[in-house]
Every structure is written in C-alpha cells, then in structure tokens.
N, C-alpha and C positions, 0 to 999 in steps of 0.2 A: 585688873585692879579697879575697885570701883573709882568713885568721883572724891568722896569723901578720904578715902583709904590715898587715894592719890596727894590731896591738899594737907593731910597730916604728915606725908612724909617728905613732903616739898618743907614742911614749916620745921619740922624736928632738923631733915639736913641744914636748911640755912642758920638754925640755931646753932646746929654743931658745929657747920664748917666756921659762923661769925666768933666764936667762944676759940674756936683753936685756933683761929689767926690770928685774935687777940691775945690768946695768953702766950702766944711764939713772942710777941712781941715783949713780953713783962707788963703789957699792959691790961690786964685778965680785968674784962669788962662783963659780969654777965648778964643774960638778954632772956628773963623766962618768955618761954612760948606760951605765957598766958597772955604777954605784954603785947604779941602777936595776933594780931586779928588776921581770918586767912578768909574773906569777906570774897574776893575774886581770887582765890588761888595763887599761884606761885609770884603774881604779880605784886600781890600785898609783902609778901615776904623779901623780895626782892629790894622793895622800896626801903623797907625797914634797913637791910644791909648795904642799901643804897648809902641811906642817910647817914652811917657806922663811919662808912668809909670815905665819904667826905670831910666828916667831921675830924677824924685822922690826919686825910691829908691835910685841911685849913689847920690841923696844930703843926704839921710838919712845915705849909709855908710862913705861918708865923713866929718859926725858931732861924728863918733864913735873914739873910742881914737886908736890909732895906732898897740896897741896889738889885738884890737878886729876885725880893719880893716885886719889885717896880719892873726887872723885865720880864720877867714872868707872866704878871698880870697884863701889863699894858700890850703886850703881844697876842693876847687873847684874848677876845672878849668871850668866847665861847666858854673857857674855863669861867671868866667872871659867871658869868649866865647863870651854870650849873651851880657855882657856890649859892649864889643869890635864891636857886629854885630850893636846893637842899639846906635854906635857915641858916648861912652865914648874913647877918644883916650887915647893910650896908656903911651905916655909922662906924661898924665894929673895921668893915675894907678900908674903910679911910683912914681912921688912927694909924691902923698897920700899913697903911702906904704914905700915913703923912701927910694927907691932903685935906685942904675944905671944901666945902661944898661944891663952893663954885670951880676952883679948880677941878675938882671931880667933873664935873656938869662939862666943861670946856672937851679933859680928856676925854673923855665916856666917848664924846660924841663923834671922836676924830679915832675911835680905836676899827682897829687892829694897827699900834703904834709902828715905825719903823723905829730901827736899833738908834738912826741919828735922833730921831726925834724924842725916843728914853731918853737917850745923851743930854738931851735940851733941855729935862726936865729933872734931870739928876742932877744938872748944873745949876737950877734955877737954890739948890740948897746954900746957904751961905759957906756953912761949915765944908762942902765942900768944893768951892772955887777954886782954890788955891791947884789942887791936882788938876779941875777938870774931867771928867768922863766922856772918853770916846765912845763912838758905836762900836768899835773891836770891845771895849772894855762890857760895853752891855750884853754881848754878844754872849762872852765869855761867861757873865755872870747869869743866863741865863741856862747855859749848859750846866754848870756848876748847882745850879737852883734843882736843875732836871736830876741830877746824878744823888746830892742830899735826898729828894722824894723818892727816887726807886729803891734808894736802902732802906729808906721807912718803911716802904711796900713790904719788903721781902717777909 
C-alpha cells in the first residue's frame, strides 16, 4: 500500500471508528475528514481523536459531584496535565473544583494529594463541616468517580 493510500485510510478509519463511538453513546458528533489534516500521518488523526475523547471524558468529570471531582483530580496530576495539554483551560478546573487561584497554586504544588490530605481540603468547605470528610470517605468517592467514567467510556 503506498504512503499516501496508507494516510487515507488511517484518516477515514479514525473518522469512522470516532463517529460510532460517539453515536453508541446518543451523542452523534460528526468529524468530516476534511476537518482532518493528515500532515504526518496517523499521528495527526490520532490527535484529533485524542482531543474527542478528552473532551468527553472532562464532560463526564464535570457531571461528578464535587467530592468525587476533588479526589480524582487532586490524586493525579498526570490526569490534570493531560486535561491542560488537550484545551481544558485551567480557570474552567478551578470553578469545577472550587478553588482560587491561590488555592490552586498552594495544591498544584503539593500534588499527587494523599486521600487525608483531599479530606483536609474537602473540610476546608463551610457547608460541609458539620459531616466532616475522611480519607475512607475520599477513597471511596474516588473509586465511585472511576466507575461513573468507564460507563461513559463504554
């Protein structure tokens, strides 16, 4: 198969396979392959489907409740990373985690968080003192966050 015959068909499949995973989901996003540049090959097309499925999962953890977005995030920075490369801006992290700047700037700096240390910062909320948040309860809410995401996957 030539070079070219190769990069057409790399770009048509990622079009098809991104078009029927989205419409599995009821969410039928379509992607022409004009919109595709295939500039280096499969790698261009990749990125495109890259950016699809990020932007998926950032709507699936912004449907998650606040506790579960906070363990999530703050346990990773690697996930953060990736959001941040694939065009979730970072003002848009913070609303969805609550935080300002500066608070931001403090975590950021101290991540990959321990579950006590969510705790610490789940507690810092007014509204909710009264319960308290353990690290079992972070623990929890991040397996919970994991389990919501892979049904979005599917």
């Amino acid at each position: 198969m030539a070079e070219d015959d190769w990069l057409s068909f790399t770009a048509r499949t990622t079009h098809n396979e991104v078009n029927r995973n989205l419409s599995n989901r009821g969410r039928h996003v379509e992607v022409s392959i004009d919109d595709v540049e295939v500039n280096e090959g499969s790698q261009t097309s990749s990125s495109a489907e890259t950016f699809q499925l990020v932007e998926i999962a950032w709507q699936g953890i912004c449907r998650l409740s606040l506790h579960q977005r906070q363990a999530l995030l703050f346990s990773s920075i690697d996930l953060v990373l990736h959001l941040f490369q694939y065009g979730i801006e970072e003002d848009e992290l913070l609303e969805k985690l609550g935080l300002s700047k500066e608070s931001w700037e403090s975590i950021s700096a101290r991540m990959p968080l321990t579950d006590p240390e969510i705790a610490e910062i789940a507690n810092l909320d007014p509204s909710k003192r009264q319960r308290g948040t353990t690290a079992g309860a972070i623990k929890k809410a991040r397996c919970d966050a994991r389990k919501r995401l892979k049904e979005l996957m599917k």
